[in-house]
Backbone as CSV, one residue per row, in Angstrom:
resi,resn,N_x,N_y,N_z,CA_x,CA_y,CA_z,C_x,C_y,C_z
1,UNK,31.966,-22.816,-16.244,30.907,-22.247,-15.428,30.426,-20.940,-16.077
2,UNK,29.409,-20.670,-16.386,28.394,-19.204,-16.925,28.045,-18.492,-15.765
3,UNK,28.792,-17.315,-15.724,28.211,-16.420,-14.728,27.194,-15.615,-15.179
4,UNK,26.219,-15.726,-14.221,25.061,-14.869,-14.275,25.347,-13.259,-13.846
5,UNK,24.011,-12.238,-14.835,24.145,-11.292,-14.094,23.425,-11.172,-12.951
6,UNK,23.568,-10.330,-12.252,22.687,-10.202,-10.402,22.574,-8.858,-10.458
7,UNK,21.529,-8.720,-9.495,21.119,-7.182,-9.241,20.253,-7.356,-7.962
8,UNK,20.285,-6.404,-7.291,19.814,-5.980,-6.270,17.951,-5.422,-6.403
9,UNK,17.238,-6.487,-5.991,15.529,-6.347,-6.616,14.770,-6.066,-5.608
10,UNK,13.425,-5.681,-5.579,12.990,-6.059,-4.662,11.716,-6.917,-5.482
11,UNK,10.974,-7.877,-4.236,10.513,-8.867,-4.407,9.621,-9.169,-3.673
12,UNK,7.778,-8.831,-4.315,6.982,-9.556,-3.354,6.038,-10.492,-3.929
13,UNK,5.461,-11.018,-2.840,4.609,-12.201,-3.143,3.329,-11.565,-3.358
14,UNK,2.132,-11.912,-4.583,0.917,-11.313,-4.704,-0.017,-12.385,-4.801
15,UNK,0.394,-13.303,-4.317,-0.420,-14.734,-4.827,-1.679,-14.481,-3.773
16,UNK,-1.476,-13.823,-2.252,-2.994,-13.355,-1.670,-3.493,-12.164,-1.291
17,UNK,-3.326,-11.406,-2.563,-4.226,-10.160,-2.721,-2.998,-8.830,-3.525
18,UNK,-3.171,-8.118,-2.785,-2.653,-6.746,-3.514,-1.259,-6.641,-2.488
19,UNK,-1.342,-7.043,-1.513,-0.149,-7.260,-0.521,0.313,-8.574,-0.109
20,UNK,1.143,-8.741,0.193,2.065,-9.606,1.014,3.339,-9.470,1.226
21,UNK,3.980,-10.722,1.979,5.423,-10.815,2.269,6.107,-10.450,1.165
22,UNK,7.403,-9.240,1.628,8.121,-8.578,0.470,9.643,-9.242,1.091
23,UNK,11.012,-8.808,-0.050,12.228,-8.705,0.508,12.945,-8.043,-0.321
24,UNK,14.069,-7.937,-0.345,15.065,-7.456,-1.177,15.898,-8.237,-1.072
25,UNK,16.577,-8.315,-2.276,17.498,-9.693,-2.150,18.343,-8.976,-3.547
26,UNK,19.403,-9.937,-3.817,20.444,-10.070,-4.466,19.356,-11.152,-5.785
27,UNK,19.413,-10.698,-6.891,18.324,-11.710,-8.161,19.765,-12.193,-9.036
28,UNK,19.249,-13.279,-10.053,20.132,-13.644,-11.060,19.207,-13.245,-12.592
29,UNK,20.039,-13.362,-13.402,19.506,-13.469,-14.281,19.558,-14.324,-15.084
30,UNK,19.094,-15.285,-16.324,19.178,-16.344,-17.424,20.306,-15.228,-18.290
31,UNK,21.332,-16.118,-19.288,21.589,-15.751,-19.810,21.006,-14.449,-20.798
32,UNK,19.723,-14.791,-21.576,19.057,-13.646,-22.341,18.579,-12.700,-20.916
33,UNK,18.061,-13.046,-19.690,17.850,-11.641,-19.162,16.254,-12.346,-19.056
34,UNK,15.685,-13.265,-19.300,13.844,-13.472,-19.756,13.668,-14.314,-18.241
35,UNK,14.840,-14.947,-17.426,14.299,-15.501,-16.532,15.071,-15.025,-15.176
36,UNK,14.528,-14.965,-14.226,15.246,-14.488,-13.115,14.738,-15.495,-11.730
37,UNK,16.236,-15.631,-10.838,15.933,-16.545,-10.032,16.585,-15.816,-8.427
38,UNK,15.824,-16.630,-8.040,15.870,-15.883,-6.523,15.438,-16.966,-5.797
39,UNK,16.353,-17.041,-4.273,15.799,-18.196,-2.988,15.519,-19.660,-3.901
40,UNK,16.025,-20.007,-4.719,15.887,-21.250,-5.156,14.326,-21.349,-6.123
41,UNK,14.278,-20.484,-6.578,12.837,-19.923,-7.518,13.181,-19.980,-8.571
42,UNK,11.967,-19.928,-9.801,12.425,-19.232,-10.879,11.395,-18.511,-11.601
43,UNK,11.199,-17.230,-12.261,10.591,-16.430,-11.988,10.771,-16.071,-13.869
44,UNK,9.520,-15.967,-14.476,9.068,-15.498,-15.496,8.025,-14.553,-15.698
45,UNK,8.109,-13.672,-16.451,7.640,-12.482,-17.224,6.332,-12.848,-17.610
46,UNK,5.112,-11.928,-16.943,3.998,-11.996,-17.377,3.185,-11.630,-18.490
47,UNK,4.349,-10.399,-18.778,3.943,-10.348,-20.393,2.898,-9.354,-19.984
48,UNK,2.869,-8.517,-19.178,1.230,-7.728,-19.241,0.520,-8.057,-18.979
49,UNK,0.088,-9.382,-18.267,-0.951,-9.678,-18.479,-1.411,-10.088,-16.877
50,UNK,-0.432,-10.058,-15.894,-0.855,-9.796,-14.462,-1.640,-8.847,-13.960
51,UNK,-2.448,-8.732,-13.195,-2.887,-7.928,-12.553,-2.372,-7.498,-11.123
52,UNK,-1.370,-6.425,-10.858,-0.214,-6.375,-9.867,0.651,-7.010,-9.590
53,UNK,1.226,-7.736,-10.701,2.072,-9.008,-10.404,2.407,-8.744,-12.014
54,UNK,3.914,-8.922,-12.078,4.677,-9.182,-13.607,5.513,-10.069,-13.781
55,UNK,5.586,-11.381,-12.659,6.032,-11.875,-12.723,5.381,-13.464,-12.069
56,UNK,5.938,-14.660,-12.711,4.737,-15.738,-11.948,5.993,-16.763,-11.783
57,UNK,5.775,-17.723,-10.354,7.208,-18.636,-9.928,6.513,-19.673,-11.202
58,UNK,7.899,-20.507,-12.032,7.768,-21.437,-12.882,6.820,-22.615,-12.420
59,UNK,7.333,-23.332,-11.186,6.951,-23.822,-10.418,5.645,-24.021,-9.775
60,UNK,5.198,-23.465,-9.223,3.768,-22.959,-8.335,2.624,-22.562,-9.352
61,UNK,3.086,-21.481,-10.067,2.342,-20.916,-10.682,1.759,-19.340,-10.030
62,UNK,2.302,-19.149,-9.000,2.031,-18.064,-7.887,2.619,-16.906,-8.147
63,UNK,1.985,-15.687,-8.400,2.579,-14.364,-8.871,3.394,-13.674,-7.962
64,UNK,4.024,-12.803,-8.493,5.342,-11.419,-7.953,5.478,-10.776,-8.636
65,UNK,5.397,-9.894,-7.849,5.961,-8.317,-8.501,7.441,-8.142,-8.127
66,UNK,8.104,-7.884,-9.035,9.629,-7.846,-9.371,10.263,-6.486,-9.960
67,UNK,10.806,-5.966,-8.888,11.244,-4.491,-9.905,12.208,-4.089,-9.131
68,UNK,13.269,-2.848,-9.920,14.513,-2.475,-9.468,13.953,-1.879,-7.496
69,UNK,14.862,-1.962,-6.561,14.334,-1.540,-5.345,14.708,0.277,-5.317
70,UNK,13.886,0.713,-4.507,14.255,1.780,-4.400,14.632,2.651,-2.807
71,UNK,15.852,3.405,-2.631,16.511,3.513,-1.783,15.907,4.156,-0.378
72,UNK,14.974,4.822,-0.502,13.900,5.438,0.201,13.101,4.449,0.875
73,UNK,13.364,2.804,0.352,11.917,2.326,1.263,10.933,1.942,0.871
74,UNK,10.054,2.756,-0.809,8.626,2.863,-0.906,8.689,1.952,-1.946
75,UNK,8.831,0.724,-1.686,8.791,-0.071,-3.057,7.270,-0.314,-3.190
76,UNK,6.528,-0.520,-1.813,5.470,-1.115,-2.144,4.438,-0.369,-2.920
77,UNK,3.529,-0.269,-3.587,2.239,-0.166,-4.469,1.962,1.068,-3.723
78,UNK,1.140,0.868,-2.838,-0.106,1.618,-2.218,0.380,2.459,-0.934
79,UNK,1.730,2.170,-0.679,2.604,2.565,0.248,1.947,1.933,1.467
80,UNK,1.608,0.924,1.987,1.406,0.142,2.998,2.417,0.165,3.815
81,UNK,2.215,0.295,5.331,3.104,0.324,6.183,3.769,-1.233,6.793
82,UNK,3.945,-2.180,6.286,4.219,-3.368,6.180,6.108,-3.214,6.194
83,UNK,6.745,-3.646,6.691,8.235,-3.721,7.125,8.525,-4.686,5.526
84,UNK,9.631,-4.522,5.066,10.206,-5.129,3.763,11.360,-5.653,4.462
85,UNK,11.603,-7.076,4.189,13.197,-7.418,4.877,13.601,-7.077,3.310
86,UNK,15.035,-7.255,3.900,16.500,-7.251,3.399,17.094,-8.106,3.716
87,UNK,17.924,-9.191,2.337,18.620,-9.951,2.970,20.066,-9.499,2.868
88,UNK,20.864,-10.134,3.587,22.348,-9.605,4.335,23.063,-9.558,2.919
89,UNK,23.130,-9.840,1.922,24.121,-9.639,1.088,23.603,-8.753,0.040
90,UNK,22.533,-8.016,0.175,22.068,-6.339,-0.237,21.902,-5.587,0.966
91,UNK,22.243,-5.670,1.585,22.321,-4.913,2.891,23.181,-3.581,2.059
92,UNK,24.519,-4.080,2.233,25.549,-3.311,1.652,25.168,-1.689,0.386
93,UNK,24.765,-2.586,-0.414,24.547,-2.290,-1.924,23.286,-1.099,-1.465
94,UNK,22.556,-1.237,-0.376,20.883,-0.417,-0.458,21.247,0.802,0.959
95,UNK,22.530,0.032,1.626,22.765,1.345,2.614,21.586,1.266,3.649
96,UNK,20.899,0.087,4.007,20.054,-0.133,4.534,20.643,-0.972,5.460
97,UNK,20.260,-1.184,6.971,20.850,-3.145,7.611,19.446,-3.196,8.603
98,UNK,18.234,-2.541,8.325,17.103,-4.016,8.904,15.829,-3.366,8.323
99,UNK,15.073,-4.547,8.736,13.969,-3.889,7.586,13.272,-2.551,7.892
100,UNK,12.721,-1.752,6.918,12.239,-0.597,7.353,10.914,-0.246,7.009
101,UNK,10.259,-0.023,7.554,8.950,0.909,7.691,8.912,2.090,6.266
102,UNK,7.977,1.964,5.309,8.390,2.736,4.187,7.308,4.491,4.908
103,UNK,6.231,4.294,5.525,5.706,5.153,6.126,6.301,6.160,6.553
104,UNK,7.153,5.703,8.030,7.685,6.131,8.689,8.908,6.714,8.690
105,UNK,9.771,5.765,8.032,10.821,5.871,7.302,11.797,5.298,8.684
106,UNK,11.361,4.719,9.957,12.288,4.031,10.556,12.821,2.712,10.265
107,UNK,13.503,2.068,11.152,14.287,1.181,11.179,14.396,0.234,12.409
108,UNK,13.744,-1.232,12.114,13.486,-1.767,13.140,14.403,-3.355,12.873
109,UNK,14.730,-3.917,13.723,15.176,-5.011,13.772,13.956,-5.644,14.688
110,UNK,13.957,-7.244,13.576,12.686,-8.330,14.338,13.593,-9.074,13.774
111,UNK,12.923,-10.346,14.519,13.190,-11.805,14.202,12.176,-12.404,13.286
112,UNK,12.528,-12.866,12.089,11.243,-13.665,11.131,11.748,-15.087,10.852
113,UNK,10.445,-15.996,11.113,10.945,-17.207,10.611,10.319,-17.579,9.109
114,UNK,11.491,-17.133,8.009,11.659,-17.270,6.785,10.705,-18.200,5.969
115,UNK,10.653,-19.550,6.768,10.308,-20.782,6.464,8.608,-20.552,6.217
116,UNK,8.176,-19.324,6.989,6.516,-19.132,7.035,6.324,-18.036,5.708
117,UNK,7.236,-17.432,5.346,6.898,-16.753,4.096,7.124,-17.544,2.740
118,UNK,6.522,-16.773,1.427,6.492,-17.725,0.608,7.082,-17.688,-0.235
119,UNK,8.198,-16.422,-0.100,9.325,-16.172,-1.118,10.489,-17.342,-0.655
């Protein structure tokens, strides 16, 4: 068995517009480091050549922006007040446990049904 490396990312969808559904999650990496997979995805390097998006699913063809998360909250772009989940096994690692408001800087627990986002 080849263990992958993992890291703690955050992760949104840009396939409709400059925003959408974000998360943070636990990522893998390909052996060289060139492919990264997440939620049953797989996720390649745009090479520069995205426009807000550096990353596109193999699959779909549908862009993401993919980058280390940051502990404060403000991953997003434009700082949009849009809630970022977290899933439970970076919970730990980000010192975070529900999604938060990067604005505000609170902390709200909701219910989301997963199945409607497109990560």
């Amino acid at each position: 068995m080849v263990l992958m490396k993992s890291r703690i990312m955050y992760i949104e969808y840009k396939g409709d517009g400059l925003t959408g559904p974000a998360r943070i999650g636990r990522v893998s990496f390909s052996k060289r480091g060139k492919t990264i997979y997440y939620g049953g995805k797989k996720f390649q390097s745009l090479k520069g050549s995205g426009s807000k998006s550096n990353s596109v699913d193999v699959e779909t063809g549908d862009e993401y922006w993919i980058s280390g998360c940051k502990r404060d909250g403000s991953d997003r772009l434009y700082g949009e007040r849009i809630p970022v989940e977290i899933d439970d096994d970076a919970r730990g690692s980000t010192g975070q446990r529900s999604a938060v408001n990067p604005r505000t800087r609170t902390r709200r627990s909701r219910t989301v049904d997963f199945r409607s986002l497109r990560l």
